[in-house]
KOLGUTI-100522 format. One line per 2 residues: their letters; for each residue x, y, z of N, C-alpha, C, CB. Coordinates in nm, 3 decimals, always signed. Glycine has a CB too. Layout:
N
A> X,Y,Z,X,Y,Z,X,Y,Z,X,Y,Z | ...
***
This chain:
71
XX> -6.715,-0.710,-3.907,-6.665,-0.831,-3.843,-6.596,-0.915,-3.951,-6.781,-0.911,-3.773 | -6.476,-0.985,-3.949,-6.413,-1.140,-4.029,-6.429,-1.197,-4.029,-6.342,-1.205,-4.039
XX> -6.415,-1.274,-4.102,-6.461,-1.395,-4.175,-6.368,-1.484,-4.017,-6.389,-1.418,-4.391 | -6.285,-1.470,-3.994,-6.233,-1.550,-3.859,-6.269,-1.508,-3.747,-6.100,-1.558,-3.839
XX> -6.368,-1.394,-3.732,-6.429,-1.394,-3.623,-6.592,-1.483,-3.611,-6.432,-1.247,-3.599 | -6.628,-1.445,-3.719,-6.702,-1.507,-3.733,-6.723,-1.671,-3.765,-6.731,-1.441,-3.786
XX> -6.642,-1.711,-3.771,-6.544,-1.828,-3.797,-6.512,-1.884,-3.648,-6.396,-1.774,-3.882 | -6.506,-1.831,-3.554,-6.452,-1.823,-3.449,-6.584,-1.866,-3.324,-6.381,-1.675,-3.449
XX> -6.691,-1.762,-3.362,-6.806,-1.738,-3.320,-6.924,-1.880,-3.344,-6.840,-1.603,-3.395 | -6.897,-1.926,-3.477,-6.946,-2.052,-3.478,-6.941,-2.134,-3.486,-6.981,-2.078,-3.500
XX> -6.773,-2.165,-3.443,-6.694,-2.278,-3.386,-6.729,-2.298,-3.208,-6.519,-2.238,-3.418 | -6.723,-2.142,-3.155,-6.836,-2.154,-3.017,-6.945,-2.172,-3.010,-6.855,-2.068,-2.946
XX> -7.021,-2.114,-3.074,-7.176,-2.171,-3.100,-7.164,-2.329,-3.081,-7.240,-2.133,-3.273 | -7.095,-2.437,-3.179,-7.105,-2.546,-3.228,-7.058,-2.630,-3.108,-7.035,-2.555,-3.356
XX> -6.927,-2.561,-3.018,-6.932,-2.662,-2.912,-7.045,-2.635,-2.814,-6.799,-2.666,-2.838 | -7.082,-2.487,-2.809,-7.203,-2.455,-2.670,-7.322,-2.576,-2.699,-7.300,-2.253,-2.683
XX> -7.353,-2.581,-2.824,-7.449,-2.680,-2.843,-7.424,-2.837,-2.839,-7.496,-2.651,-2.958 | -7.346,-2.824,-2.859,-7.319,-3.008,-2.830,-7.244,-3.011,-2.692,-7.197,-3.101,-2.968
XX> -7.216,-2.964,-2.630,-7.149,-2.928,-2.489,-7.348,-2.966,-2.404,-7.054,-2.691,-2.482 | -7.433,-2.841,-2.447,-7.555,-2.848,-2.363,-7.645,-2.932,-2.407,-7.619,-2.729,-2.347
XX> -7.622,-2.985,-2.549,-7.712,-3.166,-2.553,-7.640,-3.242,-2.475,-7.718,-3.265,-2.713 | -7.510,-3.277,-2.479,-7.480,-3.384,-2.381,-7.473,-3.355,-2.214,-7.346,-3.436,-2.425
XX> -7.503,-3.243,-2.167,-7.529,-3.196,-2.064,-7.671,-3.227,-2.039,-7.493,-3.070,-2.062 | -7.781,-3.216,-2.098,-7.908,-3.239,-2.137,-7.955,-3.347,-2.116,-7.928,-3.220,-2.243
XX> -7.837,-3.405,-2.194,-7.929,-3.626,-2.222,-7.871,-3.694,-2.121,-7.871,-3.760,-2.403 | -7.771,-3.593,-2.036,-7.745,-3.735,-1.877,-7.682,-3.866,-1.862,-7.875,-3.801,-1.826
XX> -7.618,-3.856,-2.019,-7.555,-3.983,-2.010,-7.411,-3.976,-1.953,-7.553,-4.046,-2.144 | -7.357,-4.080,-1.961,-7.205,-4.095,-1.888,-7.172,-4.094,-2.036,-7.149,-4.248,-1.770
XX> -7.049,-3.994,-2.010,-6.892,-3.996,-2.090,-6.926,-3.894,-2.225,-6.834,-4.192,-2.154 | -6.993,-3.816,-2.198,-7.021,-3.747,-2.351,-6.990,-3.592,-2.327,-7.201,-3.767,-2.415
XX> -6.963,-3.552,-2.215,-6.924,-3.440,-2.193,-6.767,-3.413,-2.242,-6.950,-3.422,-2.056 | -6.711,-3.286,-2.260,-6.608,-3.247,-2.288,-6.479,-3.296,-2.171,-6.637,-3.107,-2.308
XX> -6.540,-3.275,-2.028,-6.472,-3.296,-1.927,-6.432,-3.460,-1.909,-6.550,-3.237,-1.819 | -6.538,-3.504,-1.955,-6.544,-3.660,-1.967,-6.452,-3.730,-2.067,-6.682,-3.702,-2.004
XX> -6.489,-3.681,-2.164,-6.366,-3.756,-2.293,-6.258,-3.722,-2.224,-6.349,-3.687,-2.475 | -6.210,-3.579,-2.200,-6.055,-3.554,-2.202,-6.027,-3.643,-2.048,-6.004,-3.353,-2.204
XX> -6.065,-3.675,-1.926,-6.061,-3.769,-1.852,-6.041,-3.904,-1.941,-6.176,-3.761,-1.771 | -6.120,-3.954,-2.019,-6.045,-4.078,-2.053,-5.959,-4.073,-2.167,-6.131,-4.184,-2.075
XX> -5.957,-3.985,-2.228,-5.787,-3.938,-2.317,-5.684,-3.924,-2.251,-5.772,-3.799,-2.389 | -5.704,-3.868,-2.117,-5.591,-3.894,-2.009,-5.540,-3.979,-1.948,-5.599,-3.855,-1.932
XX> -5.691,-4.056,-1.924,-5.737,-4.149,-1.809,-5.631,-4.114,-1.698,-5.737,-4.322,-1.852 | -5.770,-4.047,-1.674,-5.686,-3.938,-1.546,-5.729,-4.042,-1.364,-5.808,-3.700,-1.548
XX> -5.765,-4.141,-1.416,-5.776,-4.204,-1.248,-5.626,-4.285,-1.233,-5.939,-4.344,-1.220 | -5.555,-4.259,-1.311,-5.403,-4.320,-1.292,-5.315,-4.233,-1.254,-5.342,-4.377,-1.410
XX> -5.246,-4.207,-1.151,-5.182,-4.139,-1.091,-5.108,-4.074,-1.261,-5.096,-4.224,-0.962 | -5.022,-4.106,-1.338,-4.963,-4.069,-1.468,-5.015,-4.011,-1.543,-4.929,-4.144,-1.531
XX> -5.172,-4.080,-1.570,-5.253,-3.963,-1.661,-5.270,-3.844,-1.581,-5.407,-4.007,-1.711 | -5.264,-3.806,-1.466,-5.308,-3.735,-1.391,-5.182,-3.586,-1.387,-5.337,-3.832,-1.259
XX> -5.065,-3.648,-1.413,-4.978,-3.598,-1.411,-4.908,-3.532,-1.575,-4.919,-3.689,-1.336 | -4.957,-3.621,-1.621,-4.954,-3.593,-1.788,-5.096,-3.482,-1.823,-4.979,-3.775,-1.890
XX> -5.192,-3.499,-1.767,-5.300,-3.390,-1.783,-5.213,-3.265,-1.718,-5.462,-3.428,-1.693 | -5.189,-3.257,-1.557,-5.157,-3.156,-1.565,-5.067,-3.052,-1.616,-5.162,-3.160,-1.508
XX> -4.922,-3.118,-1.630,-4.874,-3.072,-1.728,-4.904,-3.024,-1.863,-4.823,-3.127,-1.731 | -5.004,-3.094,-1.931,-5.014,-3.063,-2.073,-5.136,-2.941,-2.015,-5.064,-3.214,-2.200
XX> -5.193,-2.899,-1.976,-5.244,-2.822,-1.838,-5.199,-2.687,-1.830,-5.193,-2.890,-1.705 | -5.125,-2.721,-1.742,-4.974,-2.626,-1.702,-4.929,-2.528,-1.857,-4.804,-2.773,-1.657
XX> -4.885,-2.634,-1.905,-4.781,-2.556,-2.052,-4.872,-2.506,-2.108,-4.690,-2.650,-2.178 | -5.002,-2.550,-2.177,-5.090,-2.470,-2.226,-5.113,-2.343,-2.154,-5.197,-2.536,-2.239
XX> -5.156,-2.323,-2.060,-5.221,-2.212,-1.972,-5.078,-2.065,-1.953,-5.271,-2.308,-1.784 | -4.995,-2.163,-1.940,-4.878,-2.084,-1.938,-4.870,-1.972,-2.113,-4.735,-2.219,-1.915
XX> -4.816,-2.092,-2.187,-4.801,-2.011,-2.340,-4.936,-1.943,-2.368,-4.767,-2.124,-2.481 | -5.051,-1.984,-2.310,-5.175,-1.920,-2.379,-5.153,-1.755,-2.336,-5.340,-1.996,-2.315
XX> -5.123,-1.783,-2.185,-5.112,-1.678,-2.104,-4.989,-1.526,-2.188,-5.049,-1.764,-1.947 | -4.906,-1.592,-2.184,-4.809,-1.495,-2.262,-4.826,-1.486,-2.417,-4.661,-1.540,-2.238
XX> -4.929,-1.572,-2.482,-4.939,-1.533,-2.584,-5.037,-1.448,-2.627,-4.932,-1.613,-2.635 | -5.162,-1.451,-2.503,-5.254,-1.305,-2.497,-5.216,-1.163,-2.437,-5.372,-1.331,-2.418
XX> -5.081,-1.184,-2.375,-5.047,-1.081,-2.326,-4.913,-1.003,-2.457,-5.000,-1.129,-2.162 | -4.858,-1.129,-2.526,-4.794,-1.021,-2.599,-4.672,-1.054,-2.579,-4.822,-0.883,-2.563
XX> -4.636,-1.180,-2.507,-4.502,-1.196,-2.465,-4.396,-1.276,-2.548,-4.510,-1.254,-2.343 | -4.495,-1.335,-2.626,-4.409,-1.412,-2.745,-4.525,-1.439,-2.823,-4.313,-1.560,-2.706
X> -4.482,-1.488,-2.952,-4.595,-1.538,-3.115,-4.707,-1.621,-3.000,-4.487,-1.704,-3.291
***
């Protein structure tokens, strides 16, 4: 295994665990889903539209970039 897989592996580890403490302790706004809602502030029609897009384009390039379709 590499040093960037492994690298990789406990960069997931590190969010699974702070992802399932703040899942855990029940508070408001500490979840992943939660911040990026108010980095958006997605209850405004604009953030809403600016999330999806930035959304959109990600999912898109991620998409062709696991398949091989460009860098």
């Amino acid at each position: 295994m590499s040093g960037y897989a492994i690298a990789w592996l406990a960069w997931a580890g590190g969010f699974a665990i702070t992802e399932g403490l703040a899942l855990a302790n029940k508070r408001q706004g500490d979840t992943l889903s939660e911040e990026t809602r108010k980095v958006f502030r997605t209850r405004s029609a604009a953030g809403r539209i600016v999330f999806g897009s930035a959304w959109c384009g990600f999912s898109a390039w991620y998409l062709g970039h696991i398949l091989k379709w460009w860098p």
